[in-house]
C-alpha positions as MATLAB code, in Angstrom:
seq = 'XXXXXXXXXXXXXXXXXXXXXXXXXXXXXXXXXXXXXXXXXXXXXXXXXXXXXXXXXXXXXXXXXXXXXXXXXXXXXXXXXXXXXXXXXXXXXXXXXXXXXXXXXXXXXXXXXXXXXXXXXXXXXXXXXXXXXXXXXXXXXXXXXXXXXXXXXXXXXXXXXXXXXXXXXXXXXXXXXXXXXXXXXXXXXXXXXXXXXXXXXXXXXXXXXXXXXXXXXXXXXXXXXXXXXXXXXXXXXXXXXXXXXXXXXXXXXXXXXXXXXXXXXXXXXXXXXXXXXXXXXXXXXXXXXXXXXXXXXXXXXXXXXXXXXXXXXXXXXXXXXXXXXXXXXXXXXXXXXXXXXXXXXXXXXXXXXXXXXXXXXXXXXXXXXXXXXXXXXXXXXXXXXXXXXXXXXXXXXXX';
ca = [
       0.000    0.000    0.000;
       2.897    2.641    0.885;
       4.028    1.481   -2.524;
       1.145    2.527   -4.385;
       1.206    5.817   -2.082;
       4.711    6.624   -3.779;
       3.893    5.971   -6.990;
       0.860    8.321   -6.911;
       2.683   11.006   -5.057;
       5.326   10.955   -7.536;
       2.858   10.822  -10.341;
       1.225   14.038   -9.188;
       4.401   15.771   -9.013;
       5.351   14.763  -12.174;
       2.100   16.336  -13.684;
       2.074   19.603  -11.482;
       5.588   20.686  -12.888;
       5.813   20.940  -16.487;
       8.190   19.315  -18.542;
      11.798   21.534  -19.484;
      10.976   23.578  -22.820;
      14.004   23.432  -25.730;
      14.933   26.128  -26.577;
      14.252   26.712  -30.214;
      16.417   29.955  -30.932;
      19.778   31.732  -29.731;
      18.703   34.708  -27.136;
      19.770   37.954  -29.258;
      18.670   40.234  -26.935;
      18.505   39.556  -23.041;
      19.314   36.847  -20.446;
      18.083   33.719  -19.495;
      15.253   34.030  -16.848;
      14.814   30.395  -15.263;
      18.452   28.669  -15.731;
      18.149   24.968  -15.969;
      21.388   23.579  -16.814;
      19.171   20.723  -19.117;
      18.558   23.404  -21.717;
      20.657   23.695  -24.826;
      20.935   27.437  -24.693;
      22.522   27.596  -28.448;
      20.174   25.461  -30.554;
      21.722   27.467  -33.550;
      25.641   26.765  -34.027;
      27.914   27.755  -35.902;
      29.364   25.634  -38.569;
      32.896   26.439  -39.457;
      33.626   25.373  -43.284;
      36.892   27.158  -44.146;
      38.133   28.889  -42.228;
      40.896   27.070  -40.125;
      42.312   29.404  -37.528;
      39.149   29.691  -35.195;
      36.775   26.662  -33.630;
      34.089   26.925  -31.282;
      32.913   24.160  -28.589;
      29.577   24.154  -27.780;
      28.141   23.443  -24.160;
      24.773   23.549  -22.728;
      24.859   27.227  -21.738;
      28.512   28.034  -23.031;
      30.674   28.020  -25.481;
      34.315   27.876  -25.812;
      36.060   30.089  -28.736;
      39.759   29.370  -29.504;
      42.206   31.071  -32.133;
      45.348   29.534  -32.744;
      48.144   31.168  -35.114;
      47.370   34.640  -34.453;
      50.665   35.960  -34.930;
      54.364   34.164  -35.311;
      55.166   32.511  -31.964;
      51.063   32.707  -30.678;
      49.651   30.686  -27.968;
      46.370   29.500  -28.338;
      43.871   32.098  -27.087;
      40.631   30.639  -25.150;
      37.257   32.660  -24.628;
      34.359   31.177  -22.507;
      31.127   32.894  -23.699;
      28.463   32.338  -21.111;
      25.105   32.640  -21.209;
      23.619   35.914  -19.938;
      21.888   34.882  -16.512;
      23.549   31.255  -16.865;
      26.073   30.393  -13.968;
      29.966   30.719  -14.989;
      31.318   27.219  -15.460;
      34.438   26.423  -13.199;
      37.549   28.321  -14.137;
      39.858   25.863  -13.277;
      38.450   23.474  -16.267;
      40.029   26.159  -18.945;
      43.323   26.863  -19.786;
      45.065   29.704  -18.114;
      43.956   32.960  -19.369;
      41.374   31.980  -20.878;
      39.260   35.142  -21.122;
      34.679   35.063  -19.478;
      32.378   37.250  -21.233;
      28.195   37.037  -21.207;
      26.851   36.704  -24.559;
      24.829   38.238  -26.185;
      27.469   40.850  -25.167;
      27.490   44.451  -25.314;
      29.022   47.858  -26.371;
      32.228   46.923  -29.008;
      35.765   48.346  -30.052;
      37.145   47.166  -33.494;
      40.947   47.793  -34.525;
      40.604   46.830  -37.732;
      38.414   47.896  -40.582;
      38.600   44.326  -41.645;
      36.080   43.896  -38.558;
      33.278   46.121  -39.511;
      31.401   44.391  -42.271;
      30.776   41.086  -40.170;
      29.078   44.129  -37.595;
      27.192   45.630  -40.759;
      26.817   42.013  -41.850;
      25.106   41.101  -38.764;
      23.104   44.620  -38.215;
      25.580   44.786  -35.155;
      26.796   48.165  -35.812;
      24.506   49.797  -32.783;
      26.790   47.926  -30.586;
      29.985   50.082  -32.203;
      31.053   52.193  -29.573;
      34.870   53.083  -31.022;
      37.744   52.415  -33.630;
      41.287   52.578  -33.913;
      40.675   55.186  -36.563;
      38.356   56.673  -38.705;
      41.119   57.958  -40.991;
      40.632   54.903  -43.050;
      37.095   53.560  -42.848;
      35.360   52.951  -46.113;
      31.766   52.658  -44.713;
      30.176   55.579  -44.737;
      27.288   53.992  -41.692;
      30.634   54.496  -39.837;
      32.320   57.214  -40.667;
      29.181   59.078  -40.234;
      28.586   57.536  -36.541;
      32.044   59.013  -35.690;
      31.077   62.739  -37.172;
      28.151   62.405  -35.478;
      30.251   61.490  -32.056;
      29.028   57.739  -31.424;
      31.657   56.329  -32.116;
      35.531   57.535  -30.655;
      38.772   56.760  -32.046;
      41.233   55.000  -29.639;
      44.426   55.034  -31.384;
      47.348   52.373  -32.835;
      49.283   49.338  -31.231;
      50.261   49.952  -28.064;
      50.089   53.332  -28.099;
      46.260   52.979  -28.066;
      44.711   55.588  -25.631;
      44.211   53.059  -22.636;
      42.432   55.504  -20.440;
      40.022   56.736  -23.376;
      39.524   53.000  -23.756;
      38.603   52.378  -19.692;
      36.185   55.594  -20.423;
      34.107   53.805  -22.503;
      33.379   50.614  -21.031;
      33.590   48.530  -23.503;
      32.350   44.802  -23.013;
      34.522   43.481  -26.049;
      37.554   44.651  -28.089;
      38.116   43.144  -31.457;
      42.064   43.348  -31.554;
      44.669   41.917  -33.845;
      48.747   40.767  -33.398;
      51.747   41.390  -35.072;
      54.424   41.515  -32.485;
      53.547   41.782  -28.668;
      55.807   44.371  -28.130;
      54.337   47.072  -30.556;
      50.418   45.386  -30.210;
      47.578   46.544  -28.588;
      45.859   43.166  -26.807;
      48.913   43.519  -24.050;
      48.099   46.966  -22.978;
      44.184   46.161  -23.244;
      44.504   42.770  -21.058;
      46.807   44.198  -18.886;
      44.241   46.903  -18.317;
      41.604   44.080  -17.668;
      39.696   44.783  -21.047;
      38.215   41.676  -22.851;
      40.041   41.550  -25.678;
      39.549   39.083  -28.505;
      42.254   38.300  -31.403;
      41.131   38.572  -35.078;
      44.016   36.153  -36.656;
      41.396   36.530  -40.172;
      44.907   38.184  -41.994;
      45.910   34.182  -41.347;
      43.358   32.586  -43.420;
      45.135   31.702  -46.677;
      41.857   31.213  -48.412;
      39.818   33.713  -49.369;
      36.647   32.278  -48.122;
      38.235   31.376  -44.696;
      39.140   35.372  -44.340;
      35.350   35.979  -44.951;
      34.060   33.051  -42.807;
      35.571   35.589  -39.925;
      31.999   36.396  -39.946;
      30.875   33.777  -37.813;
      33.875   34.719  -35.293;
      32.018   37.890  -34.239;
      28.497   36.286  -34.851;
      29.209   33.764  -31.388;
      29.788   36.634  -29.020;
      25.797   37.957  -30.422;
      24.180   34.482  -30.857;
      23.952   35.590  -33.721;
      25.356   31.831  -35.384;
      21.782   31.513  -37.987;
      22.236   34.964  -39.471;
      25.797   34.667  -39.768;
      25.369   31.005  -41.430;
      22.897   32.159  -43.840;
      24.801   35.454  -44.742;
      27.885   33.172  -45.180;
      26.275   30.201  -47.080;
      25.179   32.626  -49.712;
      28.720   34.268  -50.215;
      30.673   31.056  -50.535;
      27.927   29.715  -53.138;
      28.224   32.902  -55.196;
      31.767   32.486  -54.976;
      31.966   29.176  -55.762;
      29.448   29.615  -58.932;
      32.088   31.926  -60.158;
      34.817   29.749  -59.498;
      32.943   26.819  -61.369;
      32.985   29.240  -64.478;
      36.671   29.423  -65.002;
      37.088   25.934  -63.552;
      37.822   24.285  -67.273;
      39.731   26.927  -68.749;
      42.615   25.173  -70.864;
      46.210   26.143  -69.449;
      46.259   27.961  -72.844;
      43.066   30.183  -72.225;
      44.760   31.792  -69.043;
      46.258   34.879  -69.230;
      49.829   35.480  -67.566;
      49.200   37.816  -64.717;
      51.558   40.298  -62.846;
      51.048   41.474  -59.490;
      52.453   44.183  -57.457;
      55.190   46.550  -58.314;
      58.961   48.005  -57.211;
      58.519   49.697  -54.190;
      61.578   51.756  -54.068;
      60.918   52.394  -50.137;
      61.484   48.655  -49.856;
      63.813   47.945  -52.377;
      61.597   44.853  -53.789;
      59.152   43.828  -55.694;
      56.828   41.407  -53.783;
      55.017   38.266  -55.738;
      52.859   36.469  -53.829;
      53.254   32.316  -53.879;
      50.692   30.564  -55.279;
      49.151   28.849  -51.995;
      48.680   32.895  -50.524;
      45.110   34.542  -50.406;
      45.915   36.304  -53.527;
      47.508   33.473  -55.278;
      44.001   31.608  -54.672;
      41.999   34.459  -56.083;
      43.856   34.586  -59.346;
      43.858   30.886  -59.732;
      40.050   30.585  -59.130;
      39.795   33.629  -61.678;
      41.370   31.462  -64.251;
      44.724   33.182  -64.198;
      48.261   32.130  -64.123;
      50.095   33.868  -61.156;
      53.837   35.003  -63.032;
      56.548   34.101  -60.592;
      54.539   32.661  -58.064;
      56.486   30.282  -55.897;
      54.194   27.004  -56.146;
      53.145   26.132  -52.931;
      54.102   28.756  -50.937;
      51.897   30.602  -48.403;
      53.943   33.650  -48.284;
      55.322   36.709  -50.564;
      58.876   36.920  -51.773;
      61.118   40.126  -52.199;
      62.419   39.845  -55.738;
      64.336   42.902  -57.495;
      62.936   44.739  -60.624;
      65.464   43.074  -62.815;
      63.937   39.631  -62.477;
      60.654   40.799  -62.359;
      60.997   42.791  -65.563;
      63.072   39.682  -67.064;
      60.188   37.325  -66.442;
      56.829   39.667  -66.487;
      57.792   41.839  -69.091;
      55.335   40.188  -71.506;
      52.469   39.227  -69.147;
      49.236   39.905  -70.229;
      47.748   41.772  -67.424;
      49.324   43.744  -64.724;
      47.254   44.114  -61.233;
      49.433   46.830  -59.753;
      48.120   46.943  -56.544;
      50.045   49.876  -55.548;
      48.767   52.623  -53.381;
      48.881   55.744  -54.637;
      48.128   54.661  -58.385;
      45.119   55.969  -60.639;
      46.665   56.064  -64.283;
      49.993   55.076  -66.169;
      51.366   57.977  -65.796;
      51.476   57.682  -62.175;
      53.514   54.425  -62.688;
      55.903   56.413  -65.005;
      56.518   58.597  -62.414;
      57.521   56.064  -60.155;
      60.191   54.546  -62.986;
      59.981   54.801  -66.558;
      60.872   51.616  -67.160;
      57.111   50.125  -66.610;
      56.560   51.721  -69.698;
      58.447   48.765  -71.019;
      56.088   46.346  -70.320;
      53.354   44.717  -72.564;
      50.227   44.902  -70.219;
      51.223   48.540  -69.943;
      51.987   49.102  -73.713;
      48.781   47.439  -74.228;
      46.369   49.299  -71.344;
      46.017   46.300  -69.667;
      46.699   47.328  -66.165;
      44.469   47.851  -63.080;
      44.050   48.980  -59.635;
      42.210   47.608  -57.074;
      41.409   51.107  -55.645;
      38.113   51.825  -57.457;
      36.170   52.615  -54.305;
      38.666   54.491  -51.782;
      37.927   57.462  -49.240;
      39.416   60.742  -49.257;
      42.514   59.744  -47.265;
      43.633   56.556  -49.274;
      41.359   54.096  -47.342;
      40.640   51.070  -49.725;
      37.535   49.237  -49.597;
      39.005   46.345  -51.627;
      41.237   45.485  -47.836;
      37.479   46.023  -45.896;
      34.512   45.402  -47.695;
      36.751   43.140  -49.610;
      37.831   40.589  -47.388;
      34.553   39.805  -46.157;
      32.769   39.610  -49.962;
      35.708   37.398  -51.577;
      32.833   36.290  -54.370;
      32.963   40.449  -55.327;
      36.371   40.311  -55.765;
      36.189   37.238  -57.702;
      34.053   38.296  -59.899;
      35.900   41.586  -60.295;
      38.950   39.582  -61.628;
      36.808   37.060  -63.648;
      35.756   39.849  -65.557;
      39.419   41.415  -66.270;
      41.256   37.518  -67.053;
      37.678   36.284  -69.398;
      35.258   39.758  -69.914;
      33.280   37.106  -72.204;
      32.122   35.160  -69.408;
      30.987   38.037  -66.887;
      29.604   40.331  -70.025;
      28.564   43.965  -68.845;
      30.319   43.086  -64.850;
      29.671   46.417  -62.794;
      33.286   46.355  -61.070;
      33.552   46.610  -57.415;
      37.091   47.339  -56.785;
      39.295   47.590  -59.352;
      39.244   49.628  -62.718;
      41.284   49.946  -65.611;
      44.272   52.533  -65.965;
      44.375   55.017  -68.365;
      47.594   55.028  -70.512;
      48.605   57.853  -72.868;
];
């Protein structure tokens, strides 16, 4: 008889308290009223595709964000996003320094103006609250927020105005590294400033730069949008890939790259495995001087460049500073020499660029690789992207 006493008691409990609910989207906006540590918090994830220098771990009501190969030398960088009104998971079950931040976070620093399109992206941008600069910002949704005095300017590297920074409150900064020593996440940590590396510049492929999205999408859940928005760009960009994909070695042009930087004393060619190398190979171009297989640029001096490119087809100067040929006269009179030039076969990729020299192509760029695709498509084979409205480069005029 107790027995059957149990069993009913229990029974009636059971139906008084109503089963757990799943959660069927990321919160956006908010915190988590009744914690239960049965719910999956994030029933949206992110899926990483190609990029390779950022993974995320998903727990019930965390997640655990690492970037690896931020800079030469780099130790593996750990953030623990948390739930908003979830309990902090133990401390001691993360690497040392690993960095805790609520998510959906809120107010935001960027250092880069590789970072704002992922915030424009994402319809983030009301969580902007400062930049590095505004010298060089292409969007004008930014540049006007900074006239307007919503958004400050913090400065460079470690020189960045720490106390302008404290000021602010920020709940994130979106940094970057180059060299400890002369970087800004040292100053900003040791200040006790969440600070999160953006090791994008690392990707070698183009669509694993853009894929970055998704990086600044976790500390929002914002993982859905940013999978959608990110879905679409890499089938666009592979649609355009697909076009030149069965071009006979004959049908693709020689291309040149760069040119003699006099301030440097070289003439940098990308290899063929580099971000740019993979653009002009899925344009349906052959990279002149290219080192095959290799991830990084070599130095080379104008006489072997001019030995070897003198008779490319096309020249993508990619040189700041650069609107016609005459401007490439002026920096030596021997480009003149060259084919592509004596032809009018050369371009820039600074079509869309602010008042002060800021370049769209390096912001708006990285994150739309299928644009600049599509760009370069149209210079290597016009037939096969007829009447192509360029983005971000244009052709020089040559006297």
């Amino acid at each position: 008889m107790k027995f059957k006493l149990l069993v009913l008691a229990l029974l009636l409990i059971s139906l008084a308290t109503p089963p757990l609910q799943a959660q069927e989207v990321n919160l956006t906006d908010g915190c988590v009223g009744e914690f239960s540590e049965d719910i999956d918090y994030f029933p949206h994830k992110a899926e990483i595709v190609d990029a390779v220098r950022f993974s995320v771990q998903y727990f019930n009501h965390y997640k655990v964000l690492s970037v690896s190969d931020a800079f030469d030398g780099a130790p593996e960088f750990s953030y623990v996003l948390v739930q908003c009104g979830a309990p902090l998971p133990p401390a001691e079950d993360f690497p040392a320094g690993a960095q805790f931040i609520d998510v959906p976070t809120g107010n935001l620093i960027t250092l880069s103006t590789t970072q704002l399109p992922a915030l424009s992206q994402l319809d983030l941008l009301d969580h902007l609250i400062g930049v590095d600069s505004g010298f060089y910002i292409s969007a004008p949704e930014v540049t006007d927020m900074i006239a307007a005095g919503d958004v400050a300017e913090v400065g460079f590297g470690a020189e960045i105005n720490i106390e302008r920074v404290l000021e602010l409150e920020p709940d994130l900064v979106f940094s970057y590294g180059y060299n400890p020593a002369t970087d800004a996440h040292p100053v900003l940590l040791e200040a006790g400033v969440f600070t999160a590396m953006d090791a994008s510049w690392r990707e070698l492929s183009p669509l694993g730069r853009a894929e970055w999205l998704k990086f600044s999408a976790l500390f929002y859940n914002q993982e859905a949008r940013a999978n959608e928005i990110y879905a679409d760009i890499a089938a666009d960009y592979e649609a355009l890939k697909t076009l030149a994909a069965d071009l006979s070695e004959a049908e693709r042009p020689k291309v040149l790259i760069n040119a003699f930087l006099g301030y440097a004393d070289a003439w940098f060619i990308p290899g063929d495995d580099t971000y740019v190398g993979q653009l002009i190979d899925d344009a349906g171009g052959e990279l002149l001087l290219a080192e095959e297989g290799s991830a990084t640029s070599a130095g080379m001096s104008f006489e072997a460049v001019y030995e070897s490119g003198l008779d490319a087809d096309i020249w993508l100067v990619e040189t700041f500073g650069v609107y016609a040929g005459a401007d490439l006269l002026a920096l030596d009179n021997r480009f003149g020499d060259f084919t592509a030039y004596q032809l009018g076969n050369i371009w820039n990729n600074n079509r869309d660029e602010n008042a002060n020299g800021g370049n769209n192509y390096y912001e708006s760029g990285v994150a739309n690789p299928h644009l600049v695709l599509a760009d370069l498509l149209a210079i290597f084979h016009p037939d096969l992207l007829p009447g192509h409205d360029f983005a971000f480069y244009h052709r020089l005029a040559v006297e």
